[in-house]
C-alpha positions as CSV (number, residue, x, y, z in Angstrom):
1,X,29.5,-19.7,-67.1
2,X,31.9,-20.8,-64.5
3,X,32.4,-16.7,-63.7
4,X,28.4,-16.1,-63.3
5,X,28.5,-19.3,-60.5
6,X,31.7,-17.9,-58.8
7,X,30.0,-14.4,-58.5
8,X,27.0,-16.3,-57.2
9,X,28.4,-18.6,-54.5
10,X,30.5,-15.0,-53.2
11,X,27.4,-13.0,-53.4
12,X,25.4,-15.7,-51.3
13,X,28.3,-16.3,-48.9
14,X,28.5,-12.3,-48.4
15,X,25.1,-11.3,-47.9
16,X,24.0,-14.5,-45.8
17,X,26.9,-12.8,-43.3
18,X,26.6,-9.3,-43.5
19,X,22.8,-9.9,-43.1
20,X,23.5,-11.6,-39.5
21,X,26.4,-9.2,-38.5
22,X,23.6,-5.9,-39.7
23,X,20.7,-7.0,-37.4
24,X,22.9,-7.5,-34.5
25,X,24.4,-4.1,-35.7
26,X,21.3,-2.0,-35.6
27,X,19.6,-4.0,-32.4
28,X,22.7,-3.1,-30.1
29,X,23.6,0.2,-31.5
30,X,20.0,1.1,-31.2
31,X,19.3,0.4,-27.6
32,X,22.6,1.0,-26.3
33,X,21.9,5.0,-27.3
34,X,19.1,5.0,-25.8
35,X,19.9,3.4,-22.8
36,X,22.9,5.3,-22.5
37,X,20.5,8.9,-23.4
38,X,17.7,7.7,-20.5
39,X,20.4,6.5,-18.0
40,X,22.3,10.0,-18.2
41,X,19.0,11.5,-17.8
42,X,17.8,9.8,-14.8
43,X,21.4,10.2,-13.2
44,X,21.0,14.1,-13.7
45,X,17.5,14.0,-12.5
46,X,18.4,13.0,-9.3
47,X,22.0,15.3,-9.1
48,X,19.3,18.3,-9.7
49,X,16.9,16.7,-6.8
50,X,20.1,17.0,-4.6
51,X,21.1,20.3,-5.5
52,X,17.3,21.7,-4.7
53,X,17.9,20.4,-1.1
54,X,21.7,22.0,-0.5
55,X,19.9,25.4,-2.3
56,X,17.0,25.3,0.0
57,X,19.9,25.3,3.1
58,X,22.1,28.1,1.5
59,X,18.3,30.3,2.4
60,X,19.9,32.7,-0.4
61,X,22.9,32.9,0.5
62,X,24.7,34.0,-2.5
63,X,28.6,33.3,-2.5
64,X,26.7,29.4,-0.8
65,X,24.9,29.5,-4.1
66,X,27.6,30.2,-6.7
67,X,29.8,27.6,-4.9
68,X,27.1,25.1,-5.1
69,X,26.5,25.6,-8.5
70,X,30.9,25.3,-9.3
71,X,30.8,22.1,-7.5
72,X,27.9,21.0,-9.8
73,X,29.7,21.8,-12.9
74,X,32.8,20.5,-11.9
75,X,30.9,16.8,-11.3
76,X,28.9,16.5,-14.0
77,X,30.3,18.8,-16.4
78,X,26.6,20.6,-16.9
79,X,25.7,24.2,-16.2
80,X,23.1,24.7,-14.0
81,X,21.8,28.1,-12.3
82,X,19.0,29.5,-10.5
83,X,16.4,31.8,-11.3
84,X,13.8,33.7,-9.7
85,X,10.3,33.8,-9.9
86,X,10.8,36.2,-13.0
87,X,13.4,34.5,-15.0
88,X,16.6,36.3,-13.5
89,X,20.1,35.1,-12.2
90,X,19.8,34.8,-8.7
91,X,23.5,33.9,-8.0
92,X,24.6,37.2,-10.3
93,X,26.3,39.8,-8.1
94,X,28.8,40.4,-10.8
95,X,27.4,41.8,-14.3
96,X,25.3,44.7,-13.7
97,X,24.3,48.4,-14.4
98,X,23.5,51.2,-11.6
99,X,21.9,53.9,-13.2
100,X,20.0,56.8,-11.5
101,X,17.5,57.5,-12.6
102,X,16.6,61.6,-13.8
103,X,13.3,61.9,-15.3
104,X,10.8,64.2,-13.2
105,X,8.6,61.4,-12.1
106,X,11.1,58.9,-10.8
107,X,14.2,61.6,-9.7
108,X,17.2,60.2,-8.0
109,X,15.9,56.8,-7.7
110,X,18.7,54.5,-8.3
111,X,18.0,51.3,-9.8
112,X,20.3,48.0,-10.9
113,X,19.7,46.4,-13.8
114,X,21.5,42.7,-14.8
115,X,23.6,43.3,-18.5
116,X,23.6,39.3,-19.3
117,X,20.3,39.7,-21.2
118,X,21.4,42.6,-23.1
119,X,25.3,41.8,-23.8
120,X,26.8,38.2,-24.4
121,X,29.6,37.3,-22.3
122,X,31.4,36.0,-24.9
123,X,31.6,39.7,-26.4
124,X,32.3,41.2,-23.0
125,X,35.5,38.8,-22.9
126,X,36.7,39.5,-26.3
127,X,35.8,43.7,-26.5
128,X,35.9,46.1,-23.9
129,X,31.9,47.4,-23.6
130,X,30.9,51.0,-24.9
131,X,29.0,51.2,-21.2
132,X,30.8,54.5,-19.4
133,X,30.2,56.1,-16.3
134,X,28.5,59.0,-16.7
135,X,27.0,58.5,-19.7
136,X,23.2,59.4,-20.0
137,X,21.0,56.6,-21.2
138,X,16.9,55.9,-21.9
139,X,16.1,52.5,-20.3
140,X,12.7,50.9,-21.2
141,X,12.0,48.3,-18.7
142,X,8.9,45.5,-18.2
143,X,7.8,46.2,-14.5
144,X,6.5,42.6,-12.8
145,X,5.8,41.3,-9.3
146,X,8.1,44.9,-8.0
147,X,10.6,43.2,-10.0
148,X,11.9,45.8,-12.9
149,X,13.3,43.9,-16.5
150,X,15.2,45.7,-18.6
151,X,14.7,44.7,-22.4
152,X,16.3,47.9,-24.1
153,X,18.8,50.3,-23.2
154,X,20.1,53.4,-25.5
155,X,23.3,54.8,-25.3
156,X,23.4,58.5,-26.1
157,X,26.9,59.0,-26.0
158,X,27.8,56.4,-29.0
159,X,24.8,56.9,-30.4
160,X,23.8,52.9,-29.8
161,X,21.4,50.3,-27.8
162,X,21.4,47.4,-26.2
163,X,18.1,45.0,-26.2
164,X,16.8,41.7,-24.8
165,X,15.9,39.9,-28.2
166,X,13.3,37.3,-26.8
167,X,11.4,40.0,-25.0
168,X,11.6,42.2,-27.9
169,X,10.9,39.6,-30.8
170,X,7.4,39.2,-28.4
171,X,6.8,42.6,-27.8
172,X,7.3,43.2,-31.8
173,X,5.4,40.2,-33.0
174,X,2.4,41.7,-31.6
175,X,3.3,45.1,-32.9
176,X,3.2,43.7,-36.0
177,X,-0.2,42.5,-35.9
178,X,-2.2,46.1,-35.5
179,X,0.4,48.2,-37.2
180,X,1.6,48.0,-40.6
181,X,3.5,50.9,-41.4
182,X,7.6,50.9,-40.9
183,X,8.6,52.2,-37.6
184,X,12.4,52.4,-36.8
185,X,12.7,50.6,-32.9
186,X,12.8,53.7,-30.5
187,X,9.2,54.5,-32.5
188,X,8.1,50.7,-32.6
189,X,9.1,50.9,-28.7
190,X,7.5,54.5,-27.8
191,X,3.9,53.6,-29.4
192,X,4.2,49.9,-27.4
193,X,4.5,51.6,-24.7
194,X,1.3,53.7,-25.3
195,X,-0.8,50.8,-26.4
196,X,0.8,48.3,-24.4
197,X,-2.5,47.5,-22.5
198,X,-4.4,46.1,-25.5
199,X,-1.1,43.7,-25.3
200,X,-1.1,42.8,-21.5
201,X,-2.3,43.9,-18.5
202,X,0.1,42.0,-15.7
203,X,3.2,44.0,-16.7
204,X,3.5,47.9,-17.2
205,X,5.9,48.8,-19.9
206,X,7.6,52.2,-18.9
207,X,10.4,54.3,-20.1
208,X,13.2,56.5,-17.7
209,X,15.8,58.8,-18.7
210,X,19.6,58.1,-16.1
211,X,23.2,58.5,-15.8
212,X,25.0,55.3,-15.7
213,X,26.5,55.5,-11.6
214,X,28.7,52.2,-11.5
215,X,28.8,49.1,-14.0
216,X,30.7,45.7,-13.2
217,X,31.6,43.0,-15.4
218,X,32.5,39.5,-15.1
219,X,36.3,38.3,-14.7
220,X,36.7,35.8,-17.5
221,X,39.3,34.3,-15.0
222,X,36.7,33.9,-12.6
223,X,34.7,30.3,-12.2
224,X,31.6,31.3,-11.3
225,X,31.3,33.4,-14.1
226,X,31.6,30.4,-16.7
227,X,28.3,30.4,-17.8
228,X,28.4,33.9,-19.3
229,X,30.7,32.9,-21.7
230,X,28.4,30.0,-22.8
231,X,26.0,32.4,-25.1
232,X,23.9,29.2,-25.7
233,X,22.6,28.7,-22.2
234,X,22.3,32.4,-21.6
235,X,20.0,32.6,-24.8
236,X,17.9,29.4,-23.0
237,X,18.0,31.4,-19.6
238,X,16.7,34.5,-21.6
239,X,13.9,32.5,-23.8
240,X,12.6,31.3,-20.3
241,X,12.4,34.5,-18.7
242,X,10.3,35.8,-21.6
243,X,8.2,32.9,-21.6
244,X,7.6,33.6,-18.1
245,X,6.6,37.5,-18.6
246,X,4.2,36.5,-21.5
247,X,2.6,33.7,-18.9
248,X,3.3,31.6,-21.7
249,X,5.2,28.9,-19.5
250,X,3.2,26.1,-18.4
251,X,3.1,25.7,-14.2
252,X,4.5,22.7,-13.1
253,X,5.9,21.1,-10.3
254,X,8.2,18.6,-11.0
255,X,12.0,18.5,-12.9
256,X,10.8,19.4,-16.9
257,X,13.0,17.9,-19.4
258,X,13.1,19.9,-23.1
259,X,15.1,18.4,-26.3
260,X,17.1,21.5,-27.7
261,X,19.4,20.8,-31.0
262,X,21.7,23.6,-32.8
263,X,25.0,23.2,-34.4
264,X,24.3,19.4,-34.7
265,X,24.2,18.6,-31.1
266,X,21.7,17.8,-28.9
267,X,21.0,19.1,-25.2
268,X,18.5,18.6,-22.4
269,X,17.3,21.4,-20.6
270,X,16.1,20.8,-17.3
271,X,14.1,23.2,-15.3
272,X,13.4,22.2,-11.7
273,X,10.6,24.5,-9.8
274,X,11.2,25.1,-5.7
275,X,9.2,26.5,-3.7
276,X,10.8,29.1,-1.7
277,X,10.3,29.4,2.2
278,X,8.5,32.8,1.8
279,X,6.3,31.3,-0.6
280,X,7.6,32.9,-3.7
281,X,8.7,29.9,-7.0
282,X,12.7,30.0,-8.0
283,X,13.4,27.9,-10.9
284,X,16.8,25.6,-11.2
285,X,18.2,25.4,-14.7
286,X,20.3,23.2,-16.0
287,X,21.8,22.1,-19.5
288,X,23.3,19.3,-20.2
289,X,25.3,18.3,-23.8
290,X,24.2,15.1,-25.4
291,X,27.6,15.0,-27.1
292,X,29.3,12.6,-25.4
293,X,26.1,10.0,-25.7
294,X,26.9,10.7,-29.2
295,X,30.0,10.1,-28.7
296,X,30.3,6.9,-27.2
297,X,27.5,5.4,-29.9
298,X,30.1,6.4,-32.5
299,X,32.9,4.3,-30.4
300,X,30.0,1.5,-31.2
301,X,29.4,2.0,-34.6
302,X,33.2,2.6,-35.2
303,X,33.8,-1.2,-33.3
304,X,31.4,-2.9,-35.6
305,X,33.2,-1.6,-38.8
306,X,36.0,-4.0,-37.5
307,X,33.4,-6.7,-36.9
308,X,31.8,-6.4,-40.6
309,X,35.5,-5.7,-41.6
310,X,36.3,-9.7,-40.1
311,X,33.1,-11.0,-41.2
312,X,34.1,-9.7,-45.1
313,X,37.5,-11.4,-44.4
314,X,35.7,-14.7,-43.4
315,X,33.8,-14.7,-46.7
316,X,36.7,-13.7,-48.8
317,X,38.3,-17.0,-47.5
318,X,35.6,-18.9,-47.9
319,X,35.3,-18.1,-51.5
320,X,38.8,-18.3,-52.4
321,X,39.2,-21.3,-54.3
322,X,37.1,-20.0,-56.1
323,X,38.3,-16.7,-57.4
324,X,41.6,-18.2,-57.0
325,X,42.1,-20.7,-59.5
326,X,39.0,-19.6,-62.5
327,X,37.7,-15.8,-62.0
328,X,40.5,-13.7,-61.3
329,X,43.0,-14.4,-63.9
330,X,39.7,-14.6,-66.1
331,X,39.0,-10.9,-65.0
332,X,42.5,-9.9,-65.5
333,X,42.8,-11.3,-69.0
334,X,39.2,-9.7,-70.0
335,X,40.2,-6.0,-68.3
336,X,43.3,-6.1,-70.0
337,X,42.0,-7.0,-73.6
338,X,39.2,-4.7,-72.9
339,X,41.7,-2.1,-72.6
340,X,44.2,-2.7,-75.6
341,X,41.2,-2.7,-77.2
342,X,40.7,1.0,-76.7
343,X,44.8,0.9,-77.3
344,X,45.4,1.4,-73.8
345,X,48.6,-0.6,-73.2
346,X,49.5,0.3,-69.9
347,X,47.5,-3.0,-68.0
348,X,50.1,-5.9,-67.4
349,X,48.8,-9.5,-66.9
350,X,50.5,-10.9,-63.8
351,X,49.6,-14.3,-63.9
352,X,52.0,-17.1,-64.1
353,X,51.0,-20.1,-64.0
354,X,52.0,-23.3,-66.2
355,X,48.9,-23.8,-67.6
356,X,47.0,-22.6,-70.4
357,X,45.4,-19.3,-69.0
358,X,49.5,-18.7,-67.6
359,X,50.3,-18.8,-71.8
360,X,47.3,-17.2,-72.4
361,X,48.8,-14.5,-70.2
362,X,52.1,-14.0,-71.6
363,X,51.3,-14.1,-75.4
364,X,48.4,-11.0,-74.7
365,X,51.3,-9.0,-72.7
366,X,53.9,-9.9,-75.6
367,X,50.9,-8.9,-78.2
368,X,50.3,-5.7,-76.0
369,X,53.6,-4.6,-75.6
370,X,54.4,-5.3,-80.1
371,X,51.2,-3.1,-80.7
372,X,52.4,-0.5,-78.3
373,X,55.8,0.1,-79.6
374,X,54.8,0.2,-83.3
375,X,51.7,2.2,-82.9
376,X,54.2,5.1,-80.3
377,X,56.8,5.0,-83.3
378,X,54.1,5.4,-86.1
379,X,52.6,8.4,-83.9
380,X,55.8,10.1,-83.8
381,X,56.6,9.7,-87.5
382,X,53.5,11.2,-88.3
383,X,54.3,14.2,-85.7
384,X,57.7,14.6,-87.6
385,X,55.9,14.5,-90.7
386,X,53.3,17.0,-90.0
387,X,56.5,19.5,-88.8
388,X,58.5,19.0,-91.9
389,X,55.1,19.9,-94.1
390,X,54.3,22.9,-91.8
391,X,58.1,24.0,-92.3
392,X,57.8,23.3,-96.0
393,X,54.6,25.3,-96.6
394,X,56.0,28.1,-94.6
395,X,58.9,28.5,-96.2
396,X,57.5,28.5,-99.4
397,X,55.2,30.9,-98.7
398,X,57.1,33.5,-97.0
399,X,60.1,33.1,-100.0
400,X,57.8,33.4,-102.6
401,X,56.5,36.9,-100.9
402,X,60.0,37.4,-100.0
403,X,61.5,37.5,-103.6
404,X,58.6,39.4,-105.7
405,X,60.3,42.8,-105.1
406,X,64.0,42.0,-105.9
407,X,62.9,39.8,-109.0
408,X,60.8,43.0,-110.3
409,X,63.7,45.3,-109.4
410,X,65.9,43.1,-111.9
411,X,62.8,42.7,-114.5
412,X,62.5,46.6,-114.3
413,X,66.2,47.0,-115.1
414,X,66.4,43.8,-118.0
415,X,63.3,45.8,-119.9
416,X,65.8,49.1,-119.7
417,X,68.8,47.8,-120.6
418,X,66.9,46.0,-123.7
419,X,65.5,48.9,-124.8
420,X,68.2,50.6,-124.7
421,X,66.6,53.6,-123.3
422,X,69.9,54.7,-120.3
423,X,72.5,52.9,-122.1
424,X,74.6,55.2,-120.0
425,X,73.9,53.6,-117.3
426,X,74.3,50.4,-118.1
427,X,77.2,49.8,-115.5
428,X,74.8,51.5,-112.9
429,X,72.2,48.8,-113.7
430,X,73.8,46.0,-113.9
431,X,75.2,46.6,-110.0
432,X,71.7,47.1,-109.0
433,X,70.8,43.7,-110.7
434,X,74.0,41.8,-108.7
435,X,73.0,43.6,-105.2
436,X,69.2,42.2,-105.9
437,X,70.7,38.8,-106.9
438,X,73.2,39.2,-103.8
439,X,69.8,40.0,-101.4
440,X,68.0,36.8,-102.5
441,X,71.1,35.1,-102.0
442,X,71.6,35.5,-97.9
443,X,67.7,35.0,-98.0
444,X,67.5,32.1,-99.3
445,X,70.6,31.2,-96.8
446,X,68.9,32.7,-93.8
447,X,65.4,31.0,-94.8
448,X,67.0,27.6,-94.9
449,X,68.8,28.0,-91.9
450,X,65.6,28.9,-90.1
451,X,63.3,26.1,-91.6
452,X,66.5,23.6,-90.4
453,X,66.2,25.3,-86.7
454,X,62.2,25.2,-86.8
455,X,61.5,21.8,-88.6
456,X,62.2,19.8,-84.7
457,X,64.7,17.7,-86.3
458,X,67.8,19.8,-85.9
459,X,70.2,18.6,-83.1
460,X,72.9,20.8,-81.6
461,X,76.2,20.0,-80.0
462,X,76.7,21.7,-76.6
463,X,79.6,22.8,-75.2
464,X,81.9,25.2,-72.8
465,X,82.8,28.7,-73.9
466,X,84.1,31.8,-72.1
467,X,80.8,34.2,-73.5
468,X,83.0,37.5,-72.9
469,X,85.8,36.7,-75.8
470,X,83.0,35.6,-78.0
471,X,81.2,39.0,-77.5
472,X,85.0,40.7,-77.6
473,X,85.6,38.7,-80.9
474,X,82.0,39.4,-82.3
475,X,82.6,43.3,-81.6
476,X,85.8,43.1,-83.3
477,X,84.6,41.6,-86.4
478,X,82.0,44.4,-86.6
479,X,84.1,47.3,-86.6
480,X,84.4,48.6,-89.6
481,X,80.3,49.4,-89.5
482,X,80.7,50.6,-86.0
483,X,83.2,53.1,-87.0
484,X,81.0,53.7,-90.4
485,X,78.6,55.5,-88.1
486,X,81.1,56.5,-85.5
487,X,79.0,54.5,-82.8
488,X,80.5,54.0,-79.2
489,X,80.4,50.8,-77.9
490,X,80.5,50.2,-74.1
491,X,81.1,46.6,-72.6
492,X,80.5,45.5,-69.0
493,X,81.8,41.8,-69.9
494,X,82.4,39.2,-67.2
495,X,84.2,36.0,-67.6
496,X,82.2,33.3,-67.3
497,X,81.8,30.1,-68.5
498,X,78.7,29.0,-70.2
499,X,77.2,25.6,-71.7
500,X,75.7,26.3,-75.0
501,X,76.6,25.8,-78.8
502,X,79.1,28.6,-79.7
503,X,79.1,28.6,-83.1
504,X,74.9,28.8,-82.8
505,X,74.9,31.4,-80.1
506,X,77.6,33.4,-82.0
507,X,74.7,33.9,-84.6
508,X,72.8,35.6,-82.0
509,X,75.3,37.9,-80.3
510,X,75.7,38.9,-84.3
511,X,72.2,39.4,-85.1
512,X,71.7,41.5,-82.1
513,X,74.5,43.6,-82.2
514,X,74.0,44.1,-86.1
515,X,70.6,44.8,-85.7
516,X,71.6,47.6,-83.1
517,X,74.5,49.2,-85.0
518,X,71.3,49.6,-87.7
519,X,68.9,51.5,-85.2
520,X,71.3,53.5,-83.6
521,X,71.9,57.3,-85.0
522,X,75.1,58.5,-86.2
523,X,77.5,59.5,-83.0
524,X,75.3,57.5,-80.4
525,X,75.9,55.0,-78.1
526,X,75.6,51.2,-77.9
527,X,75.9,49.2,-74.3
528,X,76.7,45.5,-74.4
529,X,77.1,44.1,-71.1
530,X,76.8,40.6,-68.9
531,X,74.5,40.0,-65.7
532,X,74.6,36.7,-63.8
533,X,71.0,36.0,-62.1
534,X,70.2,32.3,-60.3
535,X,73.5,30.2,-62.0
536,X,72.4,31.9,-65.9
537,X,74.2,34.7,-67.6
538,X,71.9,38.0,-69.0
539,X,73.0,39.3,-72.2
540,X,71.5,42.7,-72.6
541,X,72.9,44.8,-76.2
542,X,71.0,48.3,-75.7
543,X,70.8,50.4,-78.4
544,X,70.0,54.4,-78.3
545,X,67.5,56.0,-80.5
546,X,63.7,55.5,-81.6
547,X,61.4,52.6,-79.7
548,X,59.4,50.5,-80.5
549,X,55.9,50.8,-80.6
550,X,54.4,48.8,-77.4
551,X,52.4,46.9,-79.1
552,X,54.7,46.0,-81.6
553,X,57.5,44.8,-79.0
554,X,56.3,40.9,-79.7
555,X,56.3,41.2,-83.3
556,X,59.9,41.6,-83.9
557,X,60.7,37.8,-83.3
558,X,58.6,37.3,-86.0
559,X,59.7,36.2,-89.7
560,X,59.7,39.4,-92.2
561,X,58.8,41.7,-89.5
562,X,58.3,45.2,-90.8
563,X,57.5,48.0,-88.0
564,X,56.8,51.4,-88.7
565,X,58.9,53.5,-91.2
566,X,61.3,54.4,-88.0
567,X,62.6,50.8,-87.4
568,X,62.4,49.8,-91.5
569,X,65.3,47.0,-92.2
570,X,67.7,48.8,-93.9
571,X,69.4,47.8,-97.2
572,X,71.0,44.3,-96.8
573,X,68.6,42.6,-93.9
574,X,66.2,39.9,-94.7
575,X,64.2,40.3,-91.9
576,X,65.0,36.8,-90.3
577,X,68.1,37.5,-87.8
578,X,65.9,38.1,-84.6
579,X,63.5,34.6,-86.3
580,X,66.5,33.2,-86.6
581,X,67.8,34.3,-83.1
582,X,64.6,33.5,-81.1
583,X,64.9,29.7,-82.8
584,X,68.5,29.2,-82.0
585,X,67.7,30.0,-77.8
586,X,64.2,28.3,-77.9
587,X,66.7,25.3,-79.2
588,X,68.9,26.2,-76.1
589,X,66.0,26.3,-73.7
590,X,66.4,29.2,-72.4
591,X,64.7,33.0,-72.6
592,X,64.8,36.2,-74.3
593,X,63.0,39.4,-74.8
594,X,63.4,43.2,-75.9
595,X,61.5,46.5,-73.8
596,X,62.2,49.4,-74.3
597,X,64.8,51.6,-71.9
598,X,64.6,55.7,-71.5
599,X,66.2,56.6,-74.6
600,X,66.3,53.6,-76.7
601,X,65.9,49.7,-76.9
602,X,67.1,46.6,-75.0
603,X,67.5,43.1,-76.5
604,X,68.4,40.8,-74.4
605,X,68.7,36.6,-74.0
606,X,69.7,33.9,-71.4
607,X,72.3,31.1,-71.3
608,X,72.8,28.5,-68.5
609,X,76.6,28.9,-66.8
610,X,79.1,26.1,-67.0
611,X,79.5,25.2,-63.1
């Protein structure tokens, strides 16, 4: 009960104030934009105005123009230019094709055609253009007012074209509608040009043949060519022109102001009309970025998170009696129970006060931290448990598989000798029946030596050994069954000091040099030798003679493995030294492995070095 009022009174406090700080919020934020929009607006209005006036002085002059329009960029960071009556550059002197023309009907005329319509700055800066002198070319053009417009140009030479993509969208777009078959663009072009007077009668749509003469590009170093490299107001200057061939542009004769968006970010375009002292219409346009409007509304928005941020701060004192003293130790102590609960002990209760939620406190952490320990001890009992019965069913498994063939060799030879059938051999059977009792023996040693090294309980003393007298005692101990089979043995031994358990990783220098003094071929080879690689030591014993199957090379390490008839344990292996082995280093923490090598087989292990 006393929660629910708390959570009211703070609820009431904070929404009664964040209500107030909102609506002055949204009022200001609101009409500061759009003061801030309208007043940049005006204020470019009347910089355009100005610039009309010190264009109508220049009387087309055009290094007085481009300067003009640098100064006006530099002020008010906004491009602006000025276009003719039909849409182009006037101030570009800079980007253009010469080509002369060689068709019968127009032969040696030589005509200049601007490249910002059909190449974007932006790529002339970053690639050199395919355009080369010399090169012959078939220019379509839109002839208006005397005025030729170029709209698509193909380049013989690399087999490629460059076209106007407003003037061509239009051009197809009404294609489209009488045509429905698939034309490829110089065919979609071609018949345009042959019906282009059903289209439009005010332009003349005509094709040439030429030889590109010169071709000039703008210097990306150059400041009066920074509005090339701004593809965005080029596509607005091209858009215009088009609209201005298809008589699809609305007279007027004041400043028109357009909305244009992309990218997230808003612009104004502003297209200023001025009449010309020989009568003829030029056009001013400009474009200016809405960003920094933007911009400094964000500043706004970003200063009333700190004023919400002080008003939440104001109502978190108000209401801390409150939560103080009753509903957040309450909280804590619910949370926490909630959460041992769902035996999640890791929540502490810090509240300590000397009262009766403080006791309250300290008798759920003391209850929280009982539960934990005894529940954590009976999980890992029960882990240990379920290891020692995995342990225990696998080794009584694999011994009972294990000893079915010596125990009916022996049976075989009990019936015999009771019958009395080779009573001659009764010497010769009774050996056999003390080498199968002998086998059993070391297997029943080597299984409970592995069950001990896999049951998780085993713990191993670790200490410091030189690994290269171990190896020279091991190889000693082994010689009478290397000279049994006249085997070479070659050692590339260095001292070093390792941390391990010697007695444990004697086993394993055993098993794998036993196990390759059984593989190896009478009169072959055997290599033993010691690599160090990032502070561990690489014991490698490789063996001559048959491999191993590929996809038997991960077997080996298992318990009982039996390959194919080549690799067969011979008489006296149980099958569990390389188990046995692979237990010991897993113990150890460390790695091992076997490939095969050219001619034969490599085991080989890891210990850490003593430094």
């Amino acid at each position: 009960m006393k929660f629910g009022i708390v959570l009211k009174l703070f609820l009431l406090t904070t929404t009664l104030c964040l209500l107030i700080t909102g609506t002055i919020y949204i009022g200001q934020t609101i009409f500061f934009k759009q003061y801030y929009e309208n007043q940049k607006v005006n204020d470019l209005k009347s910089s355009i105005k100005s610039f009309e006036k010190q264009y109508l002085k220049s009387n087309g002059n055009v290094q007085s123009i481009q300067q003009l329009e640098q100064d006006f960029y530099r002020t008010h960071n906004t491009w602006i230019t000025t276009l003719d009556q039909n849409g182009n550059i006037i101030s570009s002197n800079d980007y253009y094709a010469e080509i002369k023309i060689s068709d019968a009907k127009n032969s040696n005329q030589f005509v200049t055609i601007p490249l910002y319509h059909l190449l974007k700055g932006e790529d002339v800066y970053k690639d050199t253009p395919t355009i080369i002198i010399g090169e012959e070319v078939d220019l379509y053009t839109i002839e208006k007012n005397n005025i030729i417009i170029p709209f698509y140009l193909y380049l013989a030479q690399n087999d490629s074209y460059l076209v106007n993509q407003f003037i061509w969208t239009k051009l197809d777009k009404e294609f489209q509608m009488d045509h429905h078959k698939e034309f490829n663009l110089q065919d979609k072009i071609a018949l345009t040009i042959k019906y282009q007077s059903q289209y439009h009668s005010n332009f003349q749509i005509s094709q040439s043949k030429g030889i590109i003469q010169n071709v000039r590009f703008p210097d990306q170093n150059d400041v009066s060519s920074i509005i090339y490299s701004n593809s965005l107001f080029m596509e607005r200057i091209s858009e215009f022109q088009t609209d201005l061939l298809f008589n699809e542009e609305n007279h007027f004769t004041t400043i028109k102001t357009l909305d244009y968006e992309q990218n997230g970010i808003k612009y104004k375009l502003f297209i200023d009309p001025v009449k010309e002292k020989n009568g003829n219409i030029s056009y001013i346009f400009s474009m200016a970025s809405l960003q920094p409007v933007d911009e400094a509304a964000q500043m706004v928005n970003d200063y009333f998170i700190y004023l919400i941020a002080f008003v939440l701060l104001l109502t978190i004192l108000a209401s801390f009696y409150y939560s103080i003293k009753i509903a957040r130790p309450l909280l804590k102590i619910n949370n926490s129970t909630r959460k041992i609960a769902g035996l999640d002990f890791s929540e502490r209760i810090e509240y300590y006060s000397k009262d009766e939620i403080g006791d309250l406190s300290q008798n759920i952490n003391l209850l929280s931290d009982t539960l934990h320990s005894h529940i954590t001890q009976l999980q890992q009992d029960i882990e240990k448990e379920k290891q020692l019965e995995n342990t225990r069913k696998e080794f009584i498994s694999s011994v009972s598989h294990e000893l079915k063939t010596p125990l009916s060799i022996m049976k075989s030879c009990i019936s015999i000798l009771r019958d009395g059938v080779a009573s001659h051999k009764k010497d010769y059977y009774f050996e056999a029946m003390e080498k199968e009792v002998d086998k059993m023996d070391r297997l029943i040693i080597d299984m409970l030596e592995l069950a001990k090294y896999e049951s998780g309980t085993y713990r191993m003393k670790m200490e410091s050994f030189y690994l290269d007298k171990v190896i020279e005692h091991i190889c000693h101990e082994l010689h009478l069954e290397i000279e049994k089979k006249q085997l070479t043995i070659h050692k590339e031994l260095n001292s070093i000091k390792v941390l391990a358990n010697q007695h444990l990783i004697e086993q394993v220098i055993t098993n794998y040099i036993t196990n390759a003094i059984r593989y190896t071929p009478l009169n072959e080879h055997i290599y033993i030798s010691t690599i160090v690689e990032n502070e561990q030591v690489k014991v490698c014993v490789e063996n001559k003679g048959s491999h191993i199957p590929v996809d038997q090379l991960e077997k080996v390490w298992e318990r009982f493995y039996r390959g194919d008839t080549s690799r067969q344990r011979s008489e006296g292996s149980t099958g569990l030294g390389l188990a046995i082995s692979k237990n010991i280093l897993n113990l150890h923490g460390v790695k091992c492995g076997v490939m095969n090598t050219s001619d034969g087989v490599l085991f080989y292990f890891y210990l850490n070095m003593n430094l």
